[in-house]
Each structure stands twice: as structure tokens, then as C-alpha cells.
FIPAVEX-663854 format. One record per residue (C-alpha): residue number from 0; residue in one letter; x, y, z. Coordinates in steps of 0.001 Angstrom, whole numbers, always signed. Layout:
BEGIN
<kolvex NUM,a,<X,Y,Z>>
...
***
This chain:
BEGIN
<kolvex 0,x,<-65348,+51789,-9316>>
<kolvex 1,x,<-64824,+50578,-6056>>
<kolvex 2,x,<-64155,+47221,-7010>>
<kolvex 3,x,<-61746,+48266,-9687>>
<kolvex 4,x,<-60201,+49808,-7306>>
<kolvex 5,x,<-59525,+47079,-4936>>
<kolvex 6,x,<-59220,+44384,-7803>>
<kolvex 7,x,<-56118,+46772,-8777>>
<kolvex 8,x,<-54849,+47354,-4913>>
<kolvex 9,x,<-54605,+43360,-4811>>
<kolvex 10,x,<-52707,+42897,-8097>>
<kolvex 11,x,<-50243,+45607,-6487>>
<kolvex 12,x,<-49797,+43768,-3604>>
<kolvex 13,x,<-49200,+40593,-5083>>
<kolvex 14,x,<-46972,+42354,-7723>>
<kolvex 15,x,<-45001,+44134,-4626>>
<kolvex 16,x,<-44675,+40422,-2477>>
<kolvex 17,x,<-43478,+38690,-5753>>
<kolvex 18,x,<-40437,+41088,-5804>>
<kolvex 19,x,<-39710,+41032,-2496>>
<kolvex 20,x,<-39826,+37887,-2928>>
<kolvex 21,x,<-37175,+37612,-5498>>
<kolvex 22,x,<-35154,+40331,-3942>>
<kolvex 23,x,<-34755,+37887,-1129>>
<kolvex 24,x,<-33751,+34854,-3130>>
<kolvex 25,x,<-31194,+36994,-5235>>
<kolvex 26,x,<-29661,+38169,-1792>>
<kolvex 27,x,<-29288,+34358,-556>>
<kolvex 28,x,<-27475,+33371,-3216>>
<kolvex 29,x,<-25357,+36525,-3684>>
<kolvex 30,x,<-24436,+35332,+125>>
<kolvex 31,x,<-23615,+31939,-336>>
<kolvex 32,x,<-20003,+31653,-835>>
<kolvex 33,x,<-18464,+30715,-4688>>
<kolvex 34,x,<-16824,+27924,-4797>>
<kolvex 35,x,<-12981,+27588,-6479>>
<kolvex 36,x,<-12429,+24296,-8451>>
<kolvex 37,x,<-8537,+23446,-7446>>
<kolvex 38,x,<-7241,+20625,-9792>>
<kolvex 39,x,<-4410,+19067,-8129>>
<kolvex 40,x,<-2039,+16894,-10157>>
<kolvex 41,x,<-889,+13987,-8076>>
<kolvex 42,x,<+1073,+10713,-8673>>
<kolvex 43,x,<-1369,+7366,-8439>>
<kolvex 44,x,<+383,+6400,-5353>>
<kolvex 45,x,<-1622,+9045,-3203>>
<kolvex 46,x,<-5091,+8820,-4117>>
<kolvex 47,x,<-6360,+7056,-806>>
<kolvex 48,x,<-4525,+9323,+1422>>
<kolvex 49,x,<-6051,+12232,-809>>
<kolvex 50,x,<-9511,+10712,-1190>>
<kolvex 51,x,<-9502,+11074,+2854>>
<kolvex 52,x,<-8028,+14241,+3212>>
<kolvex 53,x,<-10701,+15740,+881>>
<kolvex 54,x,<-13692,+16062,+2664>>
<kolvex 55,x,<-11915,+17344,+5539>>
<kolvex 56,x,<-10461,+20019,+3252>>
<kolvex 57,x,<-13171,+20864,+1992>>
<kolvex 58,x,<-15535,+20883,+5430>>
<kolvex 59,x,<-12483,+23502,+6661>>
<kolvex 60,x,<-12882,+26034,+3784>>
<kolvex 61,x,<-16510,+25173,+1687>>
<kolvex 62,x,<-15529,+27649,-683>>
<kolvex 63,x,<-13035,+25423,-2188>>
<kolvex 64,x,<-13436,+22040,-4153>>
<kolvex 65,x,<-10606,+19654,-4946>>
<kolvex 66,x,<-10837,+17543,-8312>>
<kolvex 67,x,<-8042,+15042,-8886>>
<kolvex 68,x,<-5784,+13849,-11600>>
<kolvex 69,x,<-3881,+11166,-10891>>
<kolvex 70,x,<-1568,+9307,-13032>>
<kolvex 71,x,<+2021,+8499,-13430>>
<kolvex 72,x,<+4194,+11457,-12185>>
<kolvex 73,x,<+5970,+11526,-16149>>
<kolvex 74,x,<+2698,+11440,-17566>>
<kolvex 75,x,<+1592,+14250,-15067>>
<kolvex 76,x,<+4592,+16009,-15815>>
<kolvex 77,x,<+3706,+16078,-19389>>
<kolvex 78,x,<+450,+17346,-19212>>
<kolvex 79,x,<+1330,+20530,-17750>>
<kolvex 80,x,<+4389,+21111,-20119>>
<kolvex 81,x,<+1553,+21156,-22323>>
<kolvex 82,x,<-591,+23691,-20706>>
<kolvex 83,x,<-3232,+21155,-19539>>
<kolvex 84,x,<-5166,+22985,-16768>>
<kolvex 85,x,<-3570,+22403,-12892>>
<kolvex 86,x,<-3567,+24466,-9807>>
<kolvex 87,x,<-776,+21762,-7936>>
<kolvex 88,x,<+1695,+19077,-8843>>
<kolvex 89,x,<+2228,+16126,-6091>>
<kolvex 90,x,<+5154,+14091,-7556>>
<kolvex 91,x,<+6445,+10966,-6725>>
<kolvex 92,x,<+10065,+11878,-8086>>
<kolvex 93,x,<+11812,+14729,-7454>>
<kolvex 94,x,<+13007,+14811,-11103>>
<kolvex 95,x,<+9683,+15696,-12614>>
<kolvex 96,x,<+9066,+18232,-10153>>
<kolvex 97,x,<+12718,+19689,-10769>>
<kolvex 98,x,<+12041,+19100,-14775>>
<kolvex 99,x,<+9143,+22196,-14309>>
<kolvex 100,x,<+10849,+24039,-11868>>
<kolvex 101,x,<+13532,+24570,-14656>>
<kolvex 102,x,<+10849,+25156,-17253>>
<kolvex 103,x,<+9639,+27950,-14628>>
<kolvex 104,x,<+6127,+26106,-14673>>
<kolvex 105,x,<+6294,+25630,-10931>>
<kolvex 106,x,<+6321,+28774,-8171>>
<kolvex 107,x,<+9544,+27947,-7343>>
<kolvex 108,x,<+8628,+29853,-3565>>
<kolvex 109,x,<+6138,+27296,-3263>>
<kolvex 110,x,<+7758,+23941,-3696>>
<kolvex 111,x,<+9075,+21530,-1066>>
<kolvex 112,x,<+9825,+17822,-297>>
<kolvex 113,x,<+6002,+16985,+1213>>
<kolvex 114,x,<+6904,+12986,+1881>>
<kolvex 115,x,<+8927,+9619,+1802>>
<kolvex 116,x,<+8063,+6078,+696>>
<kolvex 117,x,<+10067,+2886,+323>>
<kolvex 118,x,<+10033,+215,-2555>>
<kolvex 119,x,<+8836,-3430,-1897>>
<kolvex 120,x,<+7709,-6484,-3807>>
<kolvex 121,x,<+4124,-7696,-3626>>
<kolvex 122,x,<+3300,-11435,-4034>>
<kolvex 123,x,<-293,-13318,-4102>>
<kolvex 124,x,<-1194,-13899,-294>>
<kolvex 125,x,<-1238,-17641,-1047>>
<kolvex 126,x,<+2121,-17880,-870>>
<kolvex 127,x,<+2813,-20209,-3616>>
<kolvex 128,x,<+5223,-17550,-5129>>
<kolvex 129,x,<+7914,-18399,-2915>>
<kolvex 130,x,<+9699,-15165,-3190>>
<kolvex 131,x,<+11658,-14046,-595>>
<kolvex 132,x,<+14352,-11783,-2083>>
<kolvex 133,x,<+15291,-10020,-5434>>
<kolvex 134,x,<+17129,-13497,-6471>>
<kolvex 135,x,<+14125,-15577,-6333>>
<kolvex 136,x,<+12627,-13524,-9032>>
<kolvex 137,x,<+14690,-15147,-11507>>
<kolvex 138,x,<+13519,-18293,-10530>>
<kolvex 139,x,<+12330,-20629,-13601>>
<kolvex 140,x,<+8391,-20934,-11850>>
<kolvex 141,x,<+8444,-16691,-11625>>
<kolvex 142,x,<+6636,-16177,-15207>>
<kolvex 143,x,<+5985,-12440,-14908>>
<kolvex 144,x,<+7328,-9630,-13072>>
<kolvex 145,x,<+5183,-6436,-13251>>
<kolvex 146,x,<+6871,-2506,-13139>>
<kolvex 147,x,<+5705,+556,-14090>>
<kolvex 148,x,<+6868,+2413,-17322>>
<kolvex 149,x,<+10273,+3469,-15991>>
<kolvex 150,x,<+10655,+6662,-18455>>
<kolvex 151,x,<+7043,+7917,-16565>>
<kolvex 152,x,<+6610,+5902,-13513>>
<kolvex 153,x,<+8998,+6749,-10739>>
<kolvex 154,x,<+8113,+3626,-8932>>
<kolvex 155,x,<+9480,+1489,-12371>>
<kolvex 156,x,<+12526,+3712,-12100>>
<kolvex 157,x,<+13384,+3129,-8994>>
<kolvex 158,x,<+12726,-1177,-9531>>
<kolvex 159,x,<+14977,-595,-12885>>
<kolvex 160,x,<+17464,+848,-10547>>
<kolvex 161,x,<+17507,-1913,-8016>>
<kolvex 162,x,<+17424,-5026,-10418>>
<kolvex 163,x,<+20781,-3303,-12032>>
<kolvex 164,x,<+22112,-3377,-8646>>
<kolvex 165,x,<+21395,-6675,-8394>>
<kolvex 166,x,<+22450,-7404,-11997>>
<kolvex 167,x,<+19157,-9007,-12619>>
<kolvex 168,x,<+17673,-6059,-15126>>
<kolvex 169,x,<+18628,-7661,-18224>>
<kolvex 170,x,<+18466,-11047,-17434>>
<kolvex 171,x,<+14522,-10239,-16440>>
<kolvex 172,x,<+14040,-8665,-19736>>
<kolvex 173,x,<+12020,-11179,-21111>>
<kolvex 174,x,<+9961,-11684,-17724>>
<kolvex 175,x,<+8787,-8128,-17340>>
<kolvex 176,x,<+5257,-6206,-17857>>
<kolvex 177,x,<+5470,-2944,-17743>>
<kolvex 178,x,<+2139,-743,-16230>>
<kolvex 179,x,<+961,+2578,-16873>>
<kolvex 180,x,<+1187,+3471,-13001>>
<kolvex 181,x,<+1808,+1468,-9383>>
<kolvex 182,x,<-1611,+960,-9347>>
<kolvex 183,x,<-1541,-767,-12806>>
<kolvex 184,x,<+1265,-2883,-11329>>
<kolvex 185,x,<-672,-3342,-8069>>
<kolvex 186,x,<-3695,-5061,-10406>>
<kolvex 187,x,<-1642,-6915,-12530>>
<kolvex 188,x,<-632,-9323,-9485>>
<kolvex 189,x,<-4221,-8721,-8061>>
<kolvex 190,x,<-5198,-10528,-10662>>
<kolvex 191,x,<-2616,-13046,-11241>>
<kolvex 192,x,<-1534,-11772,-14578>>
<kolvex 193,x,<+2430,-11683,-12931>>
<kolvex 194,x,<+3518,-13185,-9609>>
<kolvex 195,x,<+5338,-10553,-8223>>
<kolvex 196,x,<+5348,-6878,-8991>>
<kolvex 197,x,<+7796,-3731,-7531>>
<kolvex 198,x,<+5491,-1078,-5916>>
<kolvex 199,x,<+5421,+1226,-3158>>
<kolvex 200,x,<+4787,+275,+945>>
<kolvex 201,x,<+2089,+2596,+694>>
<kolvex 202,x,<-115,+770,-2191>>
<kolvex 203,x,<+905,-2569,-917>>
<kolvex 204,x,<-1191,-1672,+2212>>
<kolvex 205,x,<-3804,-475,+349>>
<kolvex 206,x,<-4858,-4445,-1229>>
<kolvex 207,x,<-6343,-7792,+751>>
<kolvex 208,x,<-5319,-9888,-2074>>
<kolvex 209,x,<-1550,-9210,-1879>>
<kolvex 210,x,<+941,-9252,+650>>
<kolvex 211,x,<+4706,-8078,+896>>
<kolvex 212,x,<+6855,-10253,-13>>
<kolvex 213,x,<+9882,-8273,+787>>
<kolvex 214,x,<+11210,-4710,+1184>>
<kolvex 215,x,<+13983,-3706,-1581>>
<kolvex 216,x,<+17209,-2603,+570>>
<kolvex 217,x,<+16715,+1320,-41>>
<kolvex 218,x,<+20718,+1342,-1071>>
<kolvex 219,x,<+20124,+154,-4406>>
<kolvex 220,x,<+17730,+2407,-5859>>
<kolvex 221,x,<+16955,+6137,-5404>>
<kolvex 222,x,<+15345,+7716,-2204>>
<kolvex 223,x,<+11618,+7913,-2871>>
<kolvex 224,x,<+10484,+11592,-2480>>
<kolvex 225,x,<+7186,+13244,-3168>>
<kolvex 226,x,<+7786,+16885,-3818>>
<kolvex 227,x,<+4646,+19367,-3780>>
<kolvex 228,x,<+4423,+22573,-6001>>
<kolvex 229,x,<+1603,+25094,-7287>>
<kolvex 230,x,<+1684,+25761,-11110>>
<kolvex 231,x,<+2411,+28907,-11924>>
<kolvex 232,x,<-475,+29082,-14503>>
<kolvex 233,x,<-2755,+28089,-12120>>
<kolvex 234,x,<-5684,+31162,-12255>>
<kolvex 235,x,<-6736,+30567,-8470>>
<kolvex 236,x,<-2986,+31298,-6849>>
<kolvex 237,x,<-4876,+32475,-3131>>
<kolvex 238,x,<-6762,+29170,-2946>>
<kolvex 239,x,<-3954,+27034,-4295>>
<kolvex 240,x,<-1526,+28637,-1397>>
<kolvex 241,x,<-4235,+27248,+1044>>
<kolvex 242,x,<-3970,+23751,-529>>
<kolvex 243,x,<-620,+23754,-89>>
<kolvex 244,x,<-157,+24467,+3379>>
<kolvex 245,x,<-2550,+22446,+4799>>
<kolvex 246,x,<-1575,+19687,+3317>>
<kolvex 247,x,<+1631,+20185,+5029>>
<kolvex 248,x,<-449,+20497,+8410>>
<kolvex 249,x,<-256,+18202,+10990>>
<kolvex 250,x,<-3713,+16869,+10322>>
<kolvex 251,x,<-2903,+16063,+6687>>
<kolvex 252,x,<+628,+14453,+7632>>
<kolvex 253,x,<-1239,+12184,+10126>>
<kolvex 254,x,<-3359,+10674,+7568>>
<kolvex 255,x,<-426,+10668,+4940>>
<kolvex 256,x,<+1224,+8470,+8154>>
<kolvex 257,x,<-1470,+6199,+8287>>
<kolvex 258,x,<-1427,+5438,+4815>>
<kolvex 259,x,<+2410,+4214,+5319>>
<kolvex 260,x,<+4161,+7248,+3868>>
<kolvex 261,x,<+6788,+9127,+6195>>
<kolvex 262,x,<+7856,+12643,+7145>>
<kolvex 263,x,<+10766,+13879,+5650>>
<kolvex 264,x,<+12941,+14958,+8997>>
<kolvex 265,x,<+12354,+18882,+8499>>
<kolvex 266,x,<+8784,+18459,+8560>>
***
């Protein structure tokens, strides 16, 4: 009887320990913060500025987590006409940004002009191009000039409007490759599949095998803004609003800085 009795006291004990046990795992996890997914639209242009300014995002509030889209602004644009799932647009053009604004897609009280970029030319580092100015891509030895998709890519927009200026956009018809996105563009004289391509300052920086081969004079094309917005489907409106003003912080601007984009003057 004894032993029964003890036998039964132990497989109490242990019964009583294994629950307390659990109890104590349930309340660690019930404490550990839950974490937001924030899916931020953004043209192709940022994604090493972005890249950066993620982990120090998300080391400043852990109960966020960024995932990325990026793409051509148009195509961007797009998507979310089309209800694809985004907490915050980063255009490269102001027009796609306005485009949603009008559709009332975007929280119109939380949109604003985040950056600035300039258009340039990129060239093999070898130098054999020879290109110098907007003329010498007309030259007879210039097989291919690459652009992005100027109906989605801003960046292609802007090199449509600055080869019109320079009457050279239908007289290049013939040389041109069009590319999904400046990064597209970027590869395609990476790789020597066109000699010179239009993209922005800021992904010109970004490449070893490429230099600058000039900077297009900023009166013939467009000025190159990137606008930032939250969607107003977005499901996680608290965490987006945090997104969006620290990426207008100081910390974030520095690294946008270093990554050859500028500060609109109101910044």
C-alpha cells in the first residue's frame, strides 16, 4: 500500500513539473513580440540603399520585417491597381505615384517627394566606346544603346525625353534595346550586349565593370523624383506609418546620400 502510494505521489509530481513546465514555455512565447510582414513596393533603382537600411530597421523595431518588391515603377504601379498585396509604394516617377493617388489607392496624408536622382550614360570601363556626349551615340561603331521600357520604366522615359531633345530618338530607333528595369539596362552593358546604356547616377555607382561616360544635361528630360506613399489597402496601417517616417529620418537619408541619391530641399 505504501508503495502504491508513493509510486502514485511520484507520477503526480512528474505530472505537476510537466505542466509547469509547459505553462512556462506557453508564457515565453506569448511574450515574444509578433512580428508584422511590411511589403514595400519600390522602383529597382533603390534596392542597395534599401538592402542596407533593412537590418537597421529592423534591429530598431524587431517586431517588424520588411520584404521587397522591386521592379519597374509602371510595372509596380500595376500591380497594386490590381490589388496585389503592398503596405508602401517607393516610385521613381512622380506620375505613377500621382496615377494611384487619383485612383485613391494611396493615403493621400501620407505621400511626399522622399528623393532626387540624375540621368547619365554608362560605357564599358575600357574605354573603347569613345562616348563622350549624346552625339557620339549615333556614331556608326555604337551598335546598341540600352533603355528601359519607357511606358514602365521612368528611367527609359526620361532617356526618350532627352534623345528628342537632342533629335536623336528616331534616328536611334533601330539601335535601341529596351530592358525591363535600370538594372536590366545596367546588365545589358555589363555584359557587353550594348555599348552604352541611359541609367541613373545612383546604379552607375553601384557596378566595377562600368563607368560614366557622361551626365545627361538635366534640361532635357524630366526632374527625377522618387515619391513615397502607404497603400491604402495595406492591413498593417500603424506599422506602415513607422516605415514611412523613418525612412525619411536622418539616418535613412544618410545612407540614401551615400548611395548617390539627393535630398529634395524641404527635407
Amino acid at each position: 500500500m505504501y508503495r502504491f502510494a508513493r509510486k502514485s505521489m511520484v507520477l503526480l509530481l512528474a505530472v505537476a513539473v510537466s505542466i509547469l513546465v509547459a505553462a512556462c514555455g506557453s508564457n515565453s512565447q506569448s511574450s515574444s513580440p509578433k512580428q508584422t510582414e511590411l511589403t514595400v513596393s519600390a522602383a529597382a533603382s533603390l534596392t542597395d540603399a534599401l538592402n542596407e537600411i533593412q537590418p537597421l530597421f529592423e534591429k530598431a523595431h524587431p517586431d517588424i520585417k520588411l520584404v521587397f518588391n522591386f521592379g519597374a515603377s509602371g510595372t509596380l504601379q500595376q500591380q497594386i491597381e490590381q490589388g496585389a498585396p503592398s503596405d508602401l509604394f517607393l516610385s521613381a516617377a512622380v506620375k505613377n505615384m500621382t496615377a494611384l493617388t487619383d485612383k485613391q489607392l494611396i493615403d493621400e496624408a501620407h505621400q511626399t517627394n522622399l528623393l532626387n536622382n540624375e540621368l547619365v550614360v554608362v560605357a564599358s570601363t575600357d574605354g573603347k566606346a569613345g562616348i563622350t556626349g549624346i552625339a557620339d551615340l549615333a556614331k556608326e561603331e555604337i551598335k546598341k544603346v540600352a533603355i528601359g521600357i519607357p511606358e514602365s520604366v521612368p528611367a527609359g522615359k526620361y532617356a526618350q525625353e532627352a534623345l528628342a531633345n537632342a533629335q536623336l530618338w528616331d534616328a536611334l530607333q533601330p539601335k535601341l534595346v529596351q530592358a525591363k528595369d535600370v538594372r536590366q539596362v545596367l546588365q545589358y552593358v555589363e555584359t557587353g550586349n550594348a555599348e552604352a546604356g541611359f541609367v541613373y547616377k545612383t546604379d552607375a555607382l553601384t557596378s566595377d565593370k562600368v563607368g560614366i561616360a557622361f551626365a545627361v544635361d538635366p534640361q532635357t528630360y524630366s526632374p527625377v523624383v522618387y515619391p513615397i506613399g502607404i497603400v491604402k489597402a495595406t492591413k498593417n496601417a500603424e506599422q506602415a506609418g513607422v516605415l514611412y517616417d523613418y525612412l525619411q529620418s536622418q539616418a535613412a537619408l544618410d545612407i540614401f546620400v551615400k548611395y548617390g541619391f539627393s535630398v529634395p530641399a524641404a527635407k
